[in-house]
N, C-alpha and C positions, 0 to 999 in steps of 0.2 A: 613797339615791334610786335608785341603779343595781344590778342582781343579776346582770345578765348583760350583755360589754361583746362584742362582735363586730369583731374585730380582720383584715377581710382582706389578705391579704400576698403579694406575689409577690417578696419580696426586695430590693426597691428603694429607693433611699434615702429617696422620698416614703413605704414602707412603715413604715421602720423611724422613722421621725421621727411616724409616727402611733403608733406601738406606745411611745415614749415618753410619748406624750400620755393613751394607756391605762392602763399603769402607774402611773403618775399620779394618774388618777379613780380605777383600782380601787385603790388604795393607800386615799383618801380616803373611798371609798364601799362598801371591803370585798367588793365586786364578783369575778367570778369573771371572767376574760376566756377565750372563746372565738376562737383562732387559725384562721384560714380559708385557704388555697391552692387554687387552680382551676385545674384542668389545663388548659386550651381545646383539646378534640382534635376540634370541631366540622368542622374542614377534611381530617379523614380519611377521613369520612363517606361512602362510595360505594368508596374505593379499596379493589385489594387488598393481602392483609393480607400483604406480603411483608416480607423481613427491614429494610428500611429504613425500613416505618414501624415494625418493632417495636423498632428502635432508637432511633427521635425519639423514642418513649414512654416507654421506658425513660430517657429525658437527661429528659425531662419531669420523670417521676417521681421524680430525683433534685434536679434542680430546687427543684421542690415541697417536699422533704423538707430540700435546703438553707433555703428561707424560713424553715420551721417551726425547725430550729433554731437560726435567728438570734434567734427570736420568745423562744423560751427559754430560751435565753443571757442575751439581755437581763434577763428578768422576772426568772432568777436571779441577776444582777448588781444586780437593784435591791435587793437584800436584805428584800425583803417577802414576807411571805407570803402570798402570790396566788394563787388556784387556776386554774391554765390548762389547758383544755382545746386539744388538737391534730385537725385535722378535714383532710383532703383531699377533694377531688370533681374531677369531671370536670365539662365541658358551659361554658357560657356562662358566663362571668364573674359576671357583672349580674345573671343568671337566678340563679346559685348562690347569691351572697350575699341575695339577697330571698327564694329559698326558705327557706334558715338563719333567717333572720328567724323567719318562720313557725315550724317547727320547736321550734327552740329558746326561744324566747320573749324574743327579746335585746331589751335598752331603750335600749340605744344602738350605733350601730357610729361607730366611729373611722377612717379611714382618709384613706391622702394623697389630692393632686388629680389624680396620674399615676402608671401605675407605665411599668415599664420595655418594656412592648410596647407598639403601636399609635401611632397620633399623636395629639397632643393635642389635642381641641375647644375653642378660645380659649381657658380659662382651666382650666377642668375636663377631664380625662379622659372620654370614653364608657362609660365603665364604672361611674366616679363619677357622673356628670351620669343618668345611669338611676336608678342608687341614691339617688341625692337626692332626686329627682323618685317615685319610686314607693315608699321604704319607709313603713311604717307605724309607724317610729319617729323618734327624733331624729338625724341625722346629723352627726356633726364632720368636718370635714374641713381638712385640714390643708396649709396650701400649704408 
């Protein structure tokens, strides 16, 4: 039923409890899962480029690169063989995973109801609560 699962993660434990639930489906549905991390460097935007923001970028980008291999640790711990794809971007959270969409032609994305920035909108995340509301596929979401 699924060919392509959309997996966004920022390392958090609502991520890694969605990335369970991926493994999962694509286990059952032979699926390819696509791992997603998004930098949000939108609040840099105008500054100059001095050595301390190119140090937050750099923590960013390690950041980033911790999520993804939490992502595939796991799928490697689940002993299936699952083809996962690893993706980083930049820009808007919301923005990114609903271009991915697009793009990539995903038929579902998975994720939790919060990750670890921002505060939470009653019961969904703003970043979730976007993606819910705008993608043009099926969303799970994982409290």
């Amino acid at each position: 039923m699924y060919k392509k699962i959309l997996l966004p993660t920022d390392g958090s434990e609502y991520a890694n409890r969605a990335a369970e639930h991926a493994i999962w489906i694509a286990k059952e549905s032979g699926a390819e899962i696509v791992a997603l991390t998004v930098m949000e460097t939108s609040t840099f935007i105008g500054l100059p480029a001095d050595d301390l923001i190119i140090r937050i970028k750099e923590i960013l980008e390690e950041e980033a690169s911790n999520s993804l291999n939490k992502i595939k640790k796991l799928v490697e711990e689940s002993g299936h063989d699952i083809k996962l794809t690893l993706k980083t971007d930049e820009g808007s959270p919301a923005d990114s995973i609903l271009n991915t969409i697009e793009k990539e032609g995903i038929d579902l994305v998975v994720m939790g109801t919060s990750g670890k920035h921002g505060l939470d909108r009653f019961l969904l995340g703003s970043v979730t609560e976007k993606v819910v509301r705008s993608a043009k596929c099926p969303v799970l979401v994982i409290h």
